[in-house]
C-alpha positions in Angstrom: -42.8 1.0 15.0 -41.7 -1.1 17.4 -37.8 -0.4 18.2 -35.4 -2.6 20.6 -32.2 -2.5 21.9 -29.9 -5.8 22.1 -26.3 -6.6 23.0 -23.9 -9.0 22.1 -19.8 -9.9 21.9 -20.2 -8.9 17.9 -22.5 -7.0 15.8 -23.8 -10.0 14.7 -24.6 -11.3 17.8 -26.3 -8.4 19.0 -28.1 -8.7 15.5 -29.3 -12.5 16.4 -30.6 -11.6 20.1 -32.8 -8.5 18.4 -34.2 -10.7 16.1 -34.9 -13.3 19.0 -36.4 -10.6 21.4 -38.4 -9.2 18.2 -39.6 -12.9 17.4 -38.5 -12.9 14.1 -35.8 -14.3 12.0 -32.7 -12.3 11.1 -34.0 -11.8 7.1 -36.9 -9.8 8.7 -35.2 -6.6 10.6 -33.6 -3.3 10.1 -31.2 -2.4 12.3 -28.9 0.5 13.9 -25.3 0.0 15.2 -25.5 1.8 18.4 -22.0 0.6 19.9 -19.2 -1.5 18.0 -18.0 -2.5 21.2 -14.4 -4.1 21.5 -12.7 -7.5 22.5 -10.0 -5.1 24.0 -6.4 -5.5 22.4 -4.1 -8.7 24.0 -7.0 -9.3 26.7 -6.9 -5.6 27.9 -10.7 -4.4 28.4 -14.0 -5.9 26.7 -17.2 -4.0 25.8 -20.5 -5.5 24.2 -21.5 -4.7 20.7 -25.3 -2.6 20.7 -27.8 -2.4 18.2 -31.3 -0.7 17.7 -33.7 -2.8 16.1 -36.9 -3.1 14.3 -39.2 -5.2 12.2 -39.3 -4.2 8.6 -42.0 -2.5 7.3 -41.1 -2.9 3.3 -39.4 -6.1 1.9 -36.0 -5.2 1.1 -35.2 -5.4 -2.3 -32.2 -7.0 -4.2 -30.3 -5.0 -6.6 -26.5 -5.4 -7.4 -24.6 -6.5 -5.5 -22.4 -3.5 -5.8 -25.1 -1.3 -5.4 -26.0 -2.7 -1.5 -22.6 -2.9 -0.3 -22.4 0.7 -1.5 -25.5 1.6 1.1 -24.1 -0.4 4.0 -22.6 1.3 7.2 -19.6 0.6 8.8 -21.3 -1.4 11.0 -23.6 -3.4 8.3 -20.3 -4.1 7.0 -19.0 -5.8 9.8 -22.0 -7.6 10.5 -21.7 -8.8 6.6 -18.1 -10.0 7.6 -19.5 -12.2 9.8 -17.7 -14.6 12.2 -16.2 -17.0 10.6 -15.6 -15.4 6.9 -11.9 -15.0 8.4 -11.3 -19.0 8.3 -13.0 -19.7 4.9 -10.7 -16.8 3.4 -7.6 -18.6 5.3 -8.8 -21.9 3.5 -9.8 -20.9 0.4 -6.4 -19.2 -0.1 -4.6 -22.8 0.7 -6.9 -24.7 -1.5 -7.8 -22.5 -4.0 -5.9 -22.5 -7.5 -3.2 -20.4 -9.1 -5.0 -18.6 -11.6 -3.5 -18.0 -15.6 -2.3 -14.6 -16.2 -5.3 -13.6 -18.6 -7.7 -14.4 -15.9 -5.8 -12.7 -13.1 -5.6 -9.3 -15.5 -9.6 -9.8 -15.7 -10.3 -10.4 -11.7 -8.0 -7.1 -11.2 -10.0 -5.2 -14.2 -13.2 -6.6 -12.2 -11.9 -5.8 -8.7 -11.1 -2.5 -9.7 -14.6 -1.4 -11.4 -16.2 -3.0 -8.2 -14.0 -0.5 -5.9 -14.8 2.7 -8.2 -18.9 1.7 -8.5 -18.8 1.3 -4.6 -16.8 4.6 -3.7 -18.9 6.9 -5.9 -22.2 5.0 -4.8 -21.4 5.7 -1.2 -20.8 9.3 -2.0 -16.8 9.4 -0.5 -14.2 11.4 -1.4 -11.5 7.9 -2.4 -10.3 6.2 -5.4 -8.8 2.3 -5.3 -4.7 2.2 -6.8 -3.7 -0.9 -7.9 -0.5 -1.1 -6.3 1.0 -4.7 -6.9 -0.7 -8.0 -9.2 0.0 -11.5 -9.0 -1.5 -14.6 -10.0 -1.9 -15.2 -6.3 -2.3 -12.1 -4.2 -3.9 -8.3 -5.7 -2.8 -5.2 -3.0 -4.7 -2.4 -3.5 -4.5 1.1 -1.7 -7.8 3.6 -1.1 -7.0 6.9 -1.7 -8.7 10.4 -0.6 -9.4 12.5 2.2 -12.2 9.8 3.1 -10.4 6.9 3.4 -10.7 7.1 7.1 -14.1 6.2 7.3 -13.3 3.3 5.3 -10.6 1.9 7.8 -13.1 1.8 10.5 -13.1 0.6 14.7 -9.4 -1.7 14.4 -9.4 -2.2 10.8 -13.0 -4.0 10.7 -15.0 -1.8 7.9 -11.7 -2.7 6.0 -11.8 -6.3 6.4 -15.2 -6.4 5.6 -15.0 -4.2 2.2 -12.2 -6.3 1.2 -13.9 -9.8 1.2 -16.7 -8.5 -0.4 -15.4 -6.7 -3.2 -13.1 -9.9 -3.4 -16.5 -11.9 -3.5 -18.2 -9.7 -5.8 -14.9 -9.7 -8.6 -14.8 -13.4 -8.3 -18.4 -13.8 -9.4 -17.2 -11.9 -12.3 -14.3 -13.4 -12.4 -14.1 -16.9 -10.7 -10.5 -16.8 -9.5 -9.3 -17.6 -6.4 -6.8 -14.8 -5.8 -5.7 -13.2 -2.3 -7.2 -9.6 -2.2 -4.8 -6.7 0.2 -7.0 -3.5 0.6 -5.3 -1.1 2.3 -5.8 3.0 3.1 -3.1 4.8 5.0 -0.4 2.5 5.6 -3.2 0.5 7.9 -2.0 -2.9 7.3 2.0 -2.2 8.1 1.2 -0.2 11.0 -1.0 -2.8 12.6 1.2 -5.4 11.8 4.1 -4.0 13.4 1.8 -3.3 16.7 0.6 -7.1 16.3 4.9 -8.4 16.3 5.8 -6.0 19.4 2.8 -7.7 21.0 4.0 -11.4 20.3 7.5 -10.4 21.3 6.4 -8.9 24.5 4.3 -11.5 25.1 7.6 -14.0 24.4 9.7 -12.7 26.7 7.5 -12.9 29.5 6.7 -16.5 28.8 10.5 -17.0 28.8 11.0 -14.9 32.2 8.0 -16.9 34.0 8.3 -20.5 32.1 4.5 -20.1 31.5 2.1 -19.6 28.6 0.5 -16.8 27.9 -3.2 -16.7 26.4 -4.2 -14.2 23.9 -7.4 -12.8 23.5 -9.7 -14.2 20.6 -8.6 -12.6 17.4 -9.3 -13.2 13.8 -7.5 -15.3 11.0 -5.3 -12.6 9.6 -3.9 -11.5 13.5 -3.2 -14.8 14.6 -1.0 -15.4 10.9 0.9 -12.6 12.5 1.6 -13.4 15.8 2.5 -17.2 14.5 5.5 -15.6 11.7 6.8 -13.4 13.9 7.1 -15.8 16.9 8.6 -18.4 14.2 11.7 -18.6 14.6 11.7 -17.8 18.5 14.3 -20.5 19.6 12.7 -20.3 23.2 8.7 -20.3 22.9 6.3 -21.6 20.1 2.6 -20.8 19.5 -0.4 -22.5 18.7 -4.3 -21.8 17.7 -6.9 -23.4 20.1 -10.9 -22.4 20.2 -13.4 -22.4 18.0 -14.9 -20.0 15.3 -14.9 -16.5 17.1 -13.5 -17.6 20.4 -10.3 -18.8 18.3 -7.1 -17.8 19.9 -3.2 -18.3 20.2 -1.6 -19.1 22.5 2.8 -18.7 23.5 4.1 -21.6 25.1 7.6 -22.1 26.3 9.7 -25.2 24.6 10.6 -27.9 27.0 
């Protein structure tokens, strides 16, 4: 078997140079996360993602859906996410429409049997709480001495769980709902670090009268860093980039 190493800024770049190096497309490899790597946090330090990488021997088969996001790894899982997932989940929760109570209650039923089938099927020691239902938004919190190894490297293995079980119900389900997965207090304590960040960030854009560039981050960070600088009567921010090179970016007002 022949086996490759590639690198990339993402998994799933990394992914797309093994296949190119293999001569193959995507479709036709298997593939080993051998480093995450890291965009740093706020522009501090940048390392590539690695993978390991093979032709397949055996075409891969397709079972539910359930069943093969229950087999992925955490770093599968983040190359399912994908790069741009983050800004179709932004629109689609703008465009999409608010759902009747009936079919909410179903999506939340489906969501939930989705979370169980995938927690047992990968074998960890978690259970999904519904915490809060609405007919726009769904929170709910993992459970379980494994839960961990479900928040992954900065929230990713997360993310990625939480579109795709999102997907999955919605197949069931069609209703376009806002899904919060959450395990250990994750979210809060990472949105908290994200607004001490922007604020930082804000008063050294009003010390220096220049702005300040942020590091590429996805959909759901730079929401953050645009409410809590909202109201700033000194600065305001802005997106500019494209797909995973999308940034914000503090400016001072004239």
């Amino acid at each position: 078997m022949n086996t490759i190493e590639a690198s990339g800024r993402s998994v799933e770049e990394a992914v797309r140079a093994a296949a190119q190096q293999l001569g193959v497309s995507v479709d036709e490899i298997e593939y080993e996360v051998i480093d995450h790597g890291s965009k740093g946090f706020l522009g501090l330090g940048q390392t590539p993602a690695v993978v390991k990488a093979w032709i397949r021997t055996t075409p891969e088969e397709t079972t539910d859906e359930s069943e093969r996001l229950s087999s992925l790894t955490e770093g599968a899982l983040e190359a399912e996410l994908g790069q741009d997932l983050e800004e179709e989940i932004e629109e689609a929760l703008t465009e999409g429409p608010v759902v009747d109570a009936d079919t909410s209650r179903a999506f939340d039923e489906a969501l939930m049997k989705t979370l169980r089938d995938v927690l047992s099927a990968m074998k960890l020691e978690a259970r999904p709480i519904l915490r809060s239902s609405s007919r726009e938004e769904t929170a709910i919190e993992l459970v379980g001495s494994d839960v961990a190894i479900l928040i992954g490297k900065h929230g990713q293995t997360l993310d990625a769980l939480q579109y795709l079980v999102g997907i999955i119900a919605n197949r069931v389900v069609p209703a376009r709902k806002r899904v919060i997965l959450d395990a250990q207090g994750y979210r809060e304590r990472h949105k908290r670090l994200l607004e001490e960040k922007a604020r930082e960030y804000a008063d050294a854009v009003r010390r220096e009268g220049k702005e300040a560039v942020l590091e590429p981050q996805p959909a759901r960070d730079r929401r953050i860093i645009h409410l809590a600088l909202a109201n700033d009567p000194d600065v305001y921010t802005y997106s500019e980039g494209e797909g995973d090179e999308r940034h914000v970016v503090i400016s001072p007002k004239k």
